[in-house]
Chimera marker file (.cmm) of the C-alpha trace (Angstrom):
<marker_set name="trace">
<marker id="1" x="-7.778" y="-7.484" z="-22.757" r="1" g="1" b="0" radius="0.5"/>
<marker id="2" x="-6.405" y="-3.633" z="-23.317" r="1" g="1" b="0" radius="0.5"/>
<marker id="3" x="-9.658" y="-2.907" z="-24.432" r="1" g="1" b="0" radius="0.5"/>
<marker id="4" x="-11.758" y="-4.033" z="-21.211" r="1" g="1" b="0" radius="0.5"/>
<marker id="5" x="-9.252" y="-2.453" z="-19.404" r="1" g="1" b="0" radius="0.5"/>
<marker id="6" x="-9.991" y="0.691" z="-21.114" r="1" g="1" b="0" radius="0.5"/>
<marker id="7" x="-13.469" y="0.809" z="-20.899" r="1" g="1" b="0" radius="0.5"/>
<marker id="8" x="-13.213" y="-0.443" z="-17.037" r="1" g="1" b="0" radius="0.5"/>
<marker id="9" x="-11.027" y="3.062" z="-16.668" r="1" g="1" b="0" radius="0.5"/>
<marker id="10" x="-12.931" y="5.041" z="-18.183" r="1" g="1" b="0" radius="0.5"/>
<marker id="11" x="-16.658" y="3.781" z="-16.291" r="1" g="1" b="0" radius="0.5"/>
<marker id="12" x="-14.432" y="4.169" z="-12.978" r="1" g="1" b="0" radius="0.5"/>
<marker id="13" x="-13.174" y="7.963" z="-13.641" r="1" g="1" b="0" radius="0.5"/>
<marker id="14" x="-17.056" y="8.812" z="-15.131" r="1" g="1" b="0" radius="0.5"/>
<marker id="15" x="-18.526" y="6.960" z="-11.687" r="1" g="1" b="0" radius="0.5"/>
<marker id="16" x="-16.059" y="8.891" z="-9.118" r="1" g="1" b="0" radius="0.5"/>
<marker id="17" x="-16.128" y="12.231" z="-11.511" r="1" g="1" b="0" radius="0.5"/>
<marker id="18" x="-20.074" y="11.829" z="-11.042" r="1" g="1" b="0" radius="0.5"/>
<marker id="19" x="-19.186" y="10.413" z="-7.103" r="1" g="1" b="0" radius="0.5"/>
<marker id="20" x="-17.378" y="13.449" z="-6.765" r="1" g="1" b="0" radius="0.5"/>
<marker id="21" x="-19.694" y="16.238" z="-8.449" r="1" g="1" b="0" radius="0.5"/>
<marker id="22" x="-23.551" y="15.083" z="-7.447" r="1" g="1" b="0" radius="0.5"/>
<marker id="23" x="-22.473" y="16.580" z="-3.534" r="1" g="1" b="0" radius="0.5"/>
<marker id="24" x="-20.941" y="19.831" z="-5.021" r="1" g="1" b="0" radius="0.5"/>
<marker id="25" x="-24.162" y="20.411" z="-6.426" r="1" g="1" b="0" radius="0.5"/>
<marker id="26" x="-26.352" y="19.390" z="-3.579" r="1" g="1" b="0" radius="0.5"/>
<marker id="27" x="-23.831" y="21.763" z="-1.302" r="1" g="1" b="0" radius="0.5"/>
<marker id="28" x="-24.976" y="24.794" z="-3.528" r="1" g="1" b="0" radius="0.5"/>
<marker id="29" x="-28.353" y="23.996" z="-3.479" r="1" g="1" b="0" radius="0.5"/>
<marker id="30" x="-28.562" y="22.938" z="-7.309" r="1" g="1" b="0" radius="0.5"/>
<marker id="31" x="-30.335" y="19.188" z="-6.524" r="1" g="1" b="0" radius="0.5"/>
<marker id="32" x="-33.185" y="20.469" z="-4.765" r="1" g="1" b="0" radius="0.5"/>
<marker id="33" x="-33.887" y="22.524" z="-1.440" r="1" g="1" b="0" radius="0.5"/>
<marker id="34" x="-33.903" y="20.791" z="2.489" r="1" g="1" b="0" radius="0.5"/>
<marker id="35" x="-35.736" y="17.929" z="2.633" r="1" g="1" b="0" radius="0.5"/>
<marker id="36" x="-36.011" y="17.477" z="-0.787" r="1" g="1" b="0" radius="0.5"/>
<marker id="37" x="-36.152" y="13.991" z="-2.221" r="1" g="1" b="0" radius="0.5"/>
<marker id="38" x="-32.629" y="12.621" z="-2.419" r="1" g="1" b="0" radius="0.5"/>
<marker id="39" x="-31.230" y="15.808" z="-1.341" r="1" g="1" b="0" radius="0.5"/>
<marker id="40" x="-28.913" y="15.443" z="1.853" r="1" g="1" b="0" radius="0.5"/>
<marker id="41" x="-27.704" y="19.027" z="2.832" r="1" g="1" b="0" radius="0.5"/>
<marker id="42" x="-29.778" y="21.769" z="-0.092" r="1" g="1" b="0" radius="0.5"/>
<marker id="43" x="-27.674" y="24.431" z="0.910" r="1" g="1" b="0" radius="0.5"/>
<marker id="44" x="-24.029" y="26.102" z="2.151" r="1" g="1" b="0" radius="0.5"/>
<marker id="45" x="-25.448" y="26.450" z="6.041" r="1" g="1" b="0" radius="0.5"/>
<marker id="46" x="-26.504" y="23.110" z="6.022" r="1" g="1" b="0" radius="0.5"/>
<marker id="47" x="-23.135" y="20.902" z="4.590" r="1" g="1" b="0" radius="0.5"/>
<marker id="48" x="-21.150" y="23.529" z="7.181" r="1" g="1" b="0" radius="0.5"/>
<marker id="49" x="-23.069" y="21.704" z="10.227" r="1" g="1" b="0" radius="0.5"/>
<marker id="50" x="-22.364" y="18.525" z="8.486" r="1" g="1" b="0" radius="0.5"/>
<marker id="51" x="-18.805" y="19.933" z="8.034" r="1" g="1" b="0" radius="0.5"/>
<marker id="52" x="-17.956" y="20.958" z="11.273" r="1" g="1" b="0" radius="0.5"/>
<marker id="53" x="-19.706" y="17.588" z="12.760" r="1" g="1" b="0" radius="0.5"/>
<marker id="54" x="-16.623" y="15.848" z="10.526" r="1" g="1" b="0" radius="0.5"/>
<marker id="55" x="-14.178" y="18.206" z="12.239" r="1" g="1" b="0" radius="0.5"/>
<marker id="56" x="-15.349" y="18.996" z="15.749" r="1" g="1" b="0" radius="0.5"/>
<marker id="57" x="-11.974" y="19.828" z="16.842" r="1" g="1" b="0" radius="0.5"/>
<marker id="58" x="-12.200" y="22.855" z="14.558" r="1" g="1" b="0" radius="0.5"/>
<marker id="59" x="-14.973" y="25.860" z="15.268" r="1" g="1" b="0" radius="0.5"/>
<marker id="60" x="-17.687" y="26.228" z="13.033" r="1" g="1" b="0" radius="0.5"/>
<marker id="61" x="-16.074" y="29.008" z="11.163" r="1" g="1" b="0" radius="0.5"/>
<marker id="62" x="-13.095" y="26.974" z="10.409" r="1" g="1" b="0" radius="0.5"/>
<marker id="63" x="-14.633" y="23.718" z="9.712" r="1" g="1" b="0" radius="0.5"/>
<marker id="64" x="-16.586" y="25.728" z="6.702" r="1" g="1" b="0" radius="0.5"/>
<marker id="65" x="-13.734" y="26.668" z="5.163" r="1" g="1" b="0" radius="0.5"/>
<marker id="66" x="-11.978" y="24.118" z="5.683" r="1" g="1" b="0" radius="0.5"/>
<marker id="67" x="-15.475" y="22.440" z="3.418" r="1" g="1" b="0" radius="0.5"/>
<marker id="68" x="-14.935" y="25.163" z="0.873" r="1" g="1" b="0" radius="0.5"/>
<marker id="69" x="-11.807" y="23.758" z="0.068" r="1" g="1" b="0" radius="0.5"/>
<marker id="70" x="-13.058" y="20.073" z="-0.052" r="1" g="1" b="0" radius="0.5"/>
<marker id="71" x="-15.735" y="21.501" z="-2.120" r="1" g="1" b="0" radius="0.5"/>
<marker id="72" x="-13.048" y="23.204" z="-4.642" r="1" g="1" b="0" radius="0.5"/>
<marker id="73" x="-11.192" y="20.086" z="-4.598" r="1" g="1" b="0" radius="0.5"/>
<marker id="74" x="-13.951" y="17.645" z="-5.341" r="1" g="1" b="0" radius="0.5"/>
<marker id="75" x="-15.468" y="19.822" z="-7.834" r="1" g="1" b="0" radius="0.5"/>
<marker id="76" x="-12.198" y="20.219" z="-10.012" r="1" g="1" b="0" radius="0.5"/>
<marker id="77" x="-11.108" y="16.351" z="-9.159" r="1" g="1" b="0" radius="0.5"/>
<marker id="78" x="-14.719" y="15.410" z="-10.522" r="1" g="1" b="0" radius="0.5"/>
<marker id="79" x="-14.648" y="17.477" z="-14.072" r="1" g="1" b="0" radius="0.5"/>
<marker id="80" x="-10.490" y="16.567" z="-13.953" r="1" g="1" b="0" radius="0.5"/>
<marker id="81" x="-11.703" y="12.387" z="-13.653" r="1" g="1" b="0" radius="0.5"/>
<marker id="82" x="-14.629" y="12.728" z="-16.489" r="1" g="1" b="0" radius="0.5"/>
<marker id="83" x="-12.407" y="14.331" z="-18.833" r="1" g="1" b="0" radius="0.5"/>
<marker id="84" x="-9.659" y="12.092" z="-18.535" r="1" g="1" b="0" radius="0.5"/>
<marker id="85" x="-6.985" y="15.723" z="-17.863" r="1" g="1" b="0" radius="0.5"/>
<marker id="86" x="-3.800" y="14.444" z="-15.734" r="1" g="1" b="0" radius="0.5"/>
<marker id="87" x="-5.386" y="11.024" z="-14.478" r="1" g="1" b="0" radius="0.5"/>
<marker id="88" x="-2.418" y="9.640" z="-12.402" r="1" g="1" b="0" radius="0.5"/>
<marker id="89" x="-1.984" y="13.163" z="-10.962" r="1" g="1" b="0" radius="0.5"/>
<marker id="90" x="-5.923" y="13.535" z="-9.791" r="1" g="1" b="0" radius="0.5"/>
<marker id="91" x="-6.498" y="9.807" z="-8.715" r="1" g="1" b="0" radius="0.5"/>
<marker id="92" x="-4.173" y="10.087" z="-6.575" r="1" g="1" b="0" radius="0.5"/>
<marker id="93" x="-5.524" y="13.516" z="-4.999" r="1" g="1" b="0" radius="0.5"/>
<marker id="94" x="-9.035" y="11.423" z="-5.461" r="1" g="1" b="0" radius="0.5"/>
<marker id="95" x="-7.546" y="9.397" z="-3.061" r="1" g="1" b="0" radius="0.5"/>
<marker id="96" x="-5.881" y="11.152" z="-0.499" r="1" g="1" b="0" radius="0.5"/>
<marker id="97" x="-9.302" y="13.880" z="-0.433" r="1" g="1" b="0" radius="0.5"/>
<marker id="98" x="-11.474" y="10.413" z="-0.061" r="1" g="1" b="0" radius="0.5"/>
<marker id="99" x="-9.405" y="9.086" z="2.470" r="1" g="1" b="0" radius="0.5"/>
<marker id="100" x="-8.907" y="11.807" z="4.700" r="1" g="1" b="0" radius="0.5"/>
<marker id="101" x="-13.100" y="11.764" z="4.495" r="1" g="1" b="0" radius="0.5"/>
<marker id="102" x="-13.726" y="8.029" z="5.175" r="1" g="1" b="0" radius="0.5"/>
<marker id="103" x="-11.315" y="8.313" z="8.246" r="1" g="1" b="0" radius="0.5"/>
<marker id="104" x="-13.338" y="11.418" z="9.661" r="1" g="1" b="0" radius="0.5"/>
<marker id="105" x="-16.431" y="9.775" z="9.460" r="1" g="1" b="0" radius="0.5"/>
<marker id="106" x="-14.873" y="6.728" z="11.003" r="1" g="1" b="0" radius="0.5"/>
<marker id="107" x="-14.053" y="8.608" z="14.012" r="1" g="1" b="0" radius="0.5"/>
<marker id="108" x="-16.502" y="11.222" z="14.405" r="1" g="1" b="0" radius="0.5"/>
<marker id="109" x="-19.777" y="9.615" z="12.831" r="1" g="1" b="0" radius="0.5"/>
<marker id="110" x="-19.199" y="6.130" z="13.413" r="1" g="1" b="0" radius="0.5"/>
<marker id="111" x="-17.512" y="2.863" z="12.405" r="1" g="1" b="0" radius="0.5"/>
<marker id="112" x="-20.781" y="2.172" z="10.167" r="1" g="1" b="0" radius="0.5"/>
<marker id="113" x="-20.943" y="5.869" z="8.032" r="1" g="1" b="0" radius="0.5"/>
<marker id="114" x="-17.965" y="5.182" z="5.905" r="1" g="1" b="0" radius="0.5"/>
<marker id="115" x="-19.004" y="1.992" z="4.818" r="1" g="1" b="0" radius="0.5"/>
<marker id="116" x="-22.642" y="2.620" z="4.216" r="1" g="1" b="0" radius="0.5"/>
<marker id="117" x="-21.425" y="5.309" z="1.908" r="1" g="1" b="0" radius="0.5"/>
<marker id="118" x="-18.450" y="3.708" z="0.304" r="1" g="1" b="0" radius="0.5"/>
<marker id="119" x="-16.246" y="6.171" z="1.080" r="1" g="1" b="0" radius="0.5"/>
<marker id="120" x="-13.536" y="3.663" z="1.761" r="1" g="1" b="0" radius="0.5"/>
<marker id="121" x="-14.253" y="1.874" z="-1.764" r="1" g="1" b="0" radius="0.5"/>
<marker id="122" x="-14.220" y="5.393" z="-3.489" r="1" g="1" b="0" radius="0.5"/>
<marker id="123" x="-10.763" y="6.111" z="-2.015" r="1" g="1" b="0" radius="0.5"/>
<marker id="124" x="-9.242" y="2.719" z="-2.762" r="1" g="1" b="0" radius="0.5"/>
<marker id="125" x="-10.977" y="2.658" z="-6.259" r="1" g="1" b="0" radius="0.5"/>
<marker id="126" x="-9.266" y="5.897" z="-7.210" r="1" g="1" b="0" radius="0.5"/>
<marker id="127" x="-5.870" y="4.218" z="-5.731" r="1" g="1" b="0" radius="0.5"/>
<marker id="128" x="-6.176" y="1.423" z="-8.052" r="1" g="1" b="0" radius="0.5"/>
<marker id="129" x="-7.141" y="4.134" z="-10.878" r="1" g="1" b="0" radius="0.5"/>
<marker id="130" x="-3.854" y="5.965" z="-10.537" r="1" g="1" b="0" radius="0.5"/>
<marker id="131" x="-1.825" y="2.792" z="-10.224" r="1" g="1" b="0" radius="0.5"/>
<marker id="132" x="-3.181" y="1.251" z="-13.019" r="1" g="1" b="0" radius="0.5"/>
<marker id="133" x="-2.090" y="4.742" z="-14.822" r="1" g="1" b="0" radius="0.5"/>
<marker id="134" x="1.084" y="4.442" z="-13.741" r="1" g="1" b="0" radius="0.5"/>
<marker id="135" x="1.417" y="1.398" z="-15.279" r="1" g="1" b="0" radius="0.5"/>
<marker id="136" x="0.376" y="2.358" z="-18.218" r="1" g="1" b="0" radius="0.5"/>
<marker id="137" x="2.602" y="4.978" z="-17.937" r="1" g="1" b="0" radius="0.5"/>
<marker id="138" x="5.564" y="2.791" z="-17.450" r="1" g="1" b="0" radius="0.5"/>
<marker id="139" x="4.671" y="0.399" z="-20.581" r="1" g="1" b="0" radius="0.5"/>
<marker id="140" x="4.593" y="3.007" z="-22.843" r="1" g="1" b="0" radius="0.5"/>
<marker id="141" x="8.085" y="4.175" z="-21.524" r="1" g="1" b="0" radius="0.5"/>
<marker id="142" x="11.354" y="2.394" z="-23.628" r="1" g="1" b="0" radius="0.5"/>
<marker id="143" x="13.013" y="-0.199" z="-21.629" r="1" g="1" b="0" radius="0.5"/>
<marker id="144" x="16.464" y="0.402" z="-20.675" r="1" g="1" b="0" radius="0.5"/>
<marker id="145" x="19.151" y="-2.277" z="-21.045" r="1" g="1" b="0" radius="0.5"/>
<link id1="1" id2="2" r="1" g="1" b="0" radius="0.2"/>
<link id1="2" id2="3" r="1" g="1" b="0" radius="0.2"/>
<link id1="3" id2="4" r="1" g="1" b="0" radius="0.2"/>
<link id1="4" id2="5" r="1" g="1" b="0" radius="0.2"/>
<link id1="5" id2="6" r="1" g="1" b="0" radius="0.2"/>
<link id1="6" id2="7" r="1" g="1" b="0" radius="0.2"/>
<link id1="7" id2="8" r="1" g="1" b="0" radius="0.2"/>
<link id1="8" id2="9" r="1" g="1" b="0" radius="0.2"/>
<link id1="9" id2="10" r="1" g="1" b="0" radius="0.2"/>
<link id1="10" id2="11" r="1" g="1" b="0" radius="0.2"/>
<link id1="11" id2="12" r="1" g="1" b="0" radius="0.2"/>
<link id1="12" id2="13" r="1" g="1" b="0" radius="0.2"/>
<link id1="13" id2="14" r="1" g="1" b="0" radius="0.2"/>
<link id1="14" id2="15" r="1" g="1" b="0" radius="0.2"/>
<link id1="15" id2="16" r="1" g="1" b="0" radius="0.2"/>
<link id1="16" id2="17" r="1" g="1" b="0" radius="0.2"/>
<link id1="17" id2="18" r="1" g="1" b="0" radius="0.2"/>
<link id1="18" id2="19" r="1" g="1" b="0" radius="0.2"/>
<link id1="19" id2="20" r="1" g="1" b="0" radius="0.2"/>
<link id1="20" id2="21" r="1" g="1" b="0" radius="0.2"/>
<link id1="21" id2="22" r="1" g="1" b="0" radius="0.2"/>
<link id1="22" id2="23" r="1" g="1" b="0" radius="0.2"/>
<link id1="23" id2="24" r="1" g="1" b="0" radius="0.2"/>
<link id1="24" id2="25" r="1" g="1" b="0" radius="0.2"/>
<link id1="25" id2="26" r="1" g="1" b="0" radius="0.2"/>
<link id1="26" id2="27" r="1" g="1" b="0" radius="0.2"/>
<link id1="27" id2="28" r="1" g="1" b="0" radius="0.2"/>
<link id1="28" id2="29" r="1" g="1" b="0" radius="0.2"/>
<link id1="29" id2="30" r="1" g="1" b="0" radius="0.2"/>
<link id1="30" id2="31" r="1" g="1" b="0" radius="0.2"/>
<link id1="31" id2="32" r="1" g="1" b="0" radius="0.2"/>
<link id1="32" id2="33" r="1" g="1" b="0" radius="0.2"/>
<link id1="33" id2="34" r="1" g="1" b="0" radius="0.2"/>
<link id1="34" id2="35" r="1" g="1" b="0" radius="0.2"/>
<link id1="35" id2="36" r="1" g="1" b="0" radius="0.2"/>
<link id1="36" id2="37" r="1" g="1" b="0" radius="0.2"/>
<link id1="37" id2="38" r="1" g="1" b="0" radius="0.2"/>
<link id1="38" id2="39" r="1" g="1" b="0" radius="0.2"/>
<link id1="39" id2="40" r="1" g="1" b="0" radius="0.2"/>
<link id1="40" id2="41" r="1" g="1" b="0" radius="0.2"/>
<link id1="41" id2="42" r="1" g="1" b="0" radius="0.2"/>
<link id1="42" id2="43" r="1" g="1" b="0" radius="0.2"/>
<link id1="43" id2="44" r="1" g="1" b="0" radius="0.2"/>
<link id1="44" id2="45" r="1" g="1" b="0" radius="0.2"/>
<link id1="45" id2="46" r="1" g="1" b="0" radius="0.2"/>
<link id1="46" id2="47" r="1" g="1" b="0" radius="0.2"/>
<link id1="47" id2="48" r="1" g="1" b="0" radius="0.2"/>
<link id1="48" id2="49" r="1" g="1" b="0" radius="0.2"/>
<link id1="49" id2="50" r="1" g="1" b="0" radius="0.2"/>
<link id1="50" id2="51" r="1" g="1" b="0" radius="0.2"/>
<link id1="51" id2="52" r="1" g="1" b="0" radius="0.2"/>
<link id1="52" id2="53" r="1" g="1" b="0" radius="0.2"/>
<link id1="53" id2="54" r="1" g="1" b="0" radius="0.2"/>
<link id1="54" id2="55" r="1" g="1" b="0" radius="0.2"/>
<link id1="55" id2="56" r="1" g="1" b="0" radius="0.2"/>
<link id1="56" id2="57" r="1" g="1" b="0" radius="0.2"/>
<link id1="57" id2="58" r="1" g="1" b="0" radius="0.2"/>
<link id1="58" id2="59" r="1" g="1" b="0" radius="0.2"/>
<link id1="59" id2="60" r="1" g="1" b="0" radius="0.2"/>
<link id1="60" id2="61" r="1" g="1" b="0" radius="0.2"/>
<link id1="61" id2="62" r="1" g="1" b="0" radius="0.2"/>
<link id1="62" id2="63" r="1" g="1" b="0" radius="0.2"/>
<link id1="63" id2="64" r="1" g="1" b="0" radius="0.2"/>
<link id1="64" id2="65" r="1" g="1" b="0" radius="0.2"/>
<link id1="65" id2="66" r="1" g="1" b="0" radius="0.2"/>
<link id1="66" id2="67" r="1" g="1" b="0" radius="0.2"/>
<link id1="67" id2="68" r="1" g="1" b="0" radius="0.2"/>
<link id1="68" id2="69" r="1" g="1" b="0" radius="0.2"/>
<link id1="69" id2="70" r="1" g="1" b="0" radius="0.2"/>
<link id1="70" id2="71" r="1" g="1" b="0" radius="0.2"/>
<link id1="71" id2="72" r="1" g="1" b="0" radius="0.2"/>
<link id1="72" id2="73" r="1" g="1" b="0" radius="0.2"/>
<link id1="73" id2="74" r="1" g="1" b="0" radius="0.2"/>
<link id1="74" id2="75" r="1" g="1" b="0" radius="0.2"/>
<link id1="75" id2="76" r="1" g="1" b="0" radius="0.2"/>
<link id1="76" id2="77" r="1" g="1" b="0" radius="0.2"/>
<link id1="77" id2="78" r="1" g="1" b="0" radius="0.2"/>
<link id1="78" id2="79" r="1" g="1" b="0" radius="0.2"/>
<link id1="79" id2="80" r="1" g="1" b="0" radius="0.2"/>
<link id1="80" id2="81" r="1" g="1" b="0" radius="0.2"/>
<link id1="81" id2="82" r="1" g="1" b="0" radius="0.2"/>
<link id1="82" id2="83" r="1" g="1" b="0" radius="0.2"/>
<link id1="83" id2="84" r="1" g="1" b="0" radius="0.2"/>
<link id1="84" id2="85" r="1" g="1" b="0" radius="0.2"/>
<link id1="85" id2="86" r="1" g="1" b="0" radius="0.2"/>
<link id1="86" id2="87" r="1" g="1" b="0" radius="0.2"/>
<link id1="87" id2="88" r="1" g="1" b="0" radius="0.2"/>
<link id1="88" id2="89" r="1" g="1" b="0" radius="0.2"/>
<link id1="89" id2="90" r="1" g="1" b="0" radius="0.2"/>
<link id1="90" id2="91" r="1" g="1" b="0" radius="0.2"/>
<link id1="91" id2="92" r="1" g="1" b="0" radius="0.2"/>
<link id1="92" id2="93" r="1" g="1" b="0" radius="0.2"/>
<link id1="93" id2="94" r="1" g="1" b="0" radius="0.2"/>
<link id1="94" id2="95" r="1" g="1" b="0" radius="0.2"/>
<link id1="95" id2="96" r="1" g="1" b="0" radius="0.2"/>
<link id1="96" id2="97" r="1" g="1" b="0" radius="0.2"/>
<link id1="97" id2="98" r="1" g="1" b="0" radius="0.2"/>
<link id1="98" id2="99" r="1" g="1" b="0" radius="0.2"/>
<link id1="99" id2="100" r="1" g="1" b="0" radius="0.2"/>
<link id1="100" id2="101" r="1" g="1" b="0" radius="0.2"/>
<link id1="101" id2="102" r="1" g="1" b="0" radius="0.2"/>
<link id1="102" id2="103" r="1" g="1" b="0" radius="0.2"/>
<link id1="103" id2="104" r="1" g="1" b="0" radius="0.2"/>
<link id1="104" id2="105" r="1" g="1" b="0" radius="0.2"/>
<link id1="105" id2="106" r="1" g="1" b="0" radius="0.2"/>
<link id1="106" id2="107" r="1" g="1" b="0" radius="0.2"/>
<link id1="107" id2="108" r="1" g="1" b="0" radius="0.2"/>
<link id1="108" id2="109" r="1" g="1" b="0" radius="0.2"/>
<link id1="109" id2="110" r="1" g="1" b="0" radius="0.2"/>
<link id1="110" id2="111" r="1" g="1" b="0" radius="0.2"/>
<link id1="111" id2="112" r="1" g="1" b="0" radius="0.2"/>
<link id1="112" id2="113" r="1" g="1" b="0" radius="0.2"/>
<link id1="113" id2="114" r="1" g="1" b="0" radius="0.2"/>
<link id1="114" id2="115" r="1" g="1" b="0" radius="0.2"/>
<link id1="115" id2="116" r="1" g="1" b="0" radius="0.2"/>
<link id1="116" id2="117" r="1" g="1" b="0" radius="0.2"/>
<link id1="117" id2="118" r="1" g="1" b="0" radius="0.2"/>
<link id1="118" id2="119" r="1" g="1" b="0" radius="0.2"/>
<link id1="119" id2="120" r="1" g="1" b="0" radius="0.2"/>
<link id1="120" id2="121" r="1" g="1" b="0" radius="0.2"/>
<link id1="121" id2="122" r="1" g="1" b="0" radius="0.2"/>
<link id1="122" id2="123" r="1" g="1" b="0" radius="0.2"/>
<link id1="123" id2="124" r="1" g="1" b="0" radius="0.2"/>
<link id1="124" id2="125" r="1" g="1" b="0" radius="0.2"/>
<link id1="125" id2="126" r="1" g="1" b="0" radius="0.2"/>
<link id1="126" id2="127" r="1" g="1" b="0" radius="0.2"/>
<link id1="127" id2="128" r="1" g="1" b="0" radius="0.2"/>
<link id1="128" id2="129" r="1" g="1" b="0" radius="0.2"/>
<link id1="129" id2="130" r="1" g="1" b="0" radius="0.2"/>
<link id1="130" id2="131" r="1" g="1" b="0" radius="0.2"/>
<link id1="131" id2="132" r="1" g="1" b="0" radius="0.2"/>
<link id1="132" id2="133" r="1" g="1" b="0" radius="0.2"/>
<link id1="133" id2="134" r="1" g="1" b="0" radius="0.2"/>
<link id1="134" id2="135" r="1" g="1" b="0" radius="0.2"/>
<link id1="135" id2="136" r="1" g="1" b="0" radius="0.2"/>
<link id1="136" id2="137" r="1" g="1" b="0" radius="0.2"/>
<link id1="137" id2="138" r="1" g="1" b="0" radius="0.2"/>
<link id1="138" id2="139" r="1" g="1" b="0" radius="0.2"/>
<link id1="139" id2="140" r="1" g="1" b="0" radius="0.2"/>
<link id1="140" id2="141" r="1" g="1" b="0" radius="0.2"/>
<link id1="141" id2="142" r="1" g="1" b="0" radius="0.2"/>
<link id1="142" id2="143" r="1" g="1" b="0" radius="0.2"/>
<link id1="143" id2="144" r="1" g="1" b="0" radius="0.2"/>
<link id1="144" id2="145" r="1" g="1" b="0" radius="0.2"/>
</marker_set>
């Protein structure tokens, strides 16, 4: 059973790593330009729109920076998630950085955006991901009697 368990880890930090990096690299332009196939911004100018439409209560300005750190975050969760460095520690930012998505598109985009993307299964996913960890963490600890 530890085994399956291990592999099951390990597919769910490789899918959210992947989860997290594909839209770095569509932000920057490296999938493809606008409009490409499977391509949903191509470039900075475009994910800031997307950004700011996310954060309206924010100018444009500070919406896009606001998406540069998002973008820093999700970049170094997804390499942090594939290579299996501090797991506990970045599922739970996974989490948090997912969460705090899914609920802006649940009140900005619509009820239907977070869903149709998962964004809400990607956040509690990387929940169960650090709680699992933790108790692993806690089994390899000695018991105190």
């Amino acid at each position: 059973m530890k085994k399956n368990s291990s592999t099951a880890q390990i597919l769910l930090r490789f899918a959210l790593g992947v989860g997290f990096l594909l839209p770095v690299l569509d932000r920057i332009g490296i999938l493809g330009a606008p409009g490409s196939a499977n391509v949903s911004w191509g470039n900075w100018s475009n994910f800031a729109i997307y950004a700011n439409s996310l954060m309206p209560y924010f100018s444009p300005k500070t919406a896009s920076f606001f998406g540069l750190i998002a973008t820093i975050a999700e970049a170094l969760i997804g390499i942090l998630l594939i290579v299996g460095y501090k797991i506990k520690f970045v599922a739970y930012g996974s989490f948090i950085l997912t969460l705090i998505f899914a609920l802006s598109m649940l009140f900005f985009v619509g009820y239907r955006a977070p869903f149709n993307y998962s964004v809400f299964v990607a956040s509690f996913s990387s929940l169960l991901l650090a709680c699992v960890q933790n108790g692993e963490d806690q089994k390899n600890q000695p018991k105190n009697l």
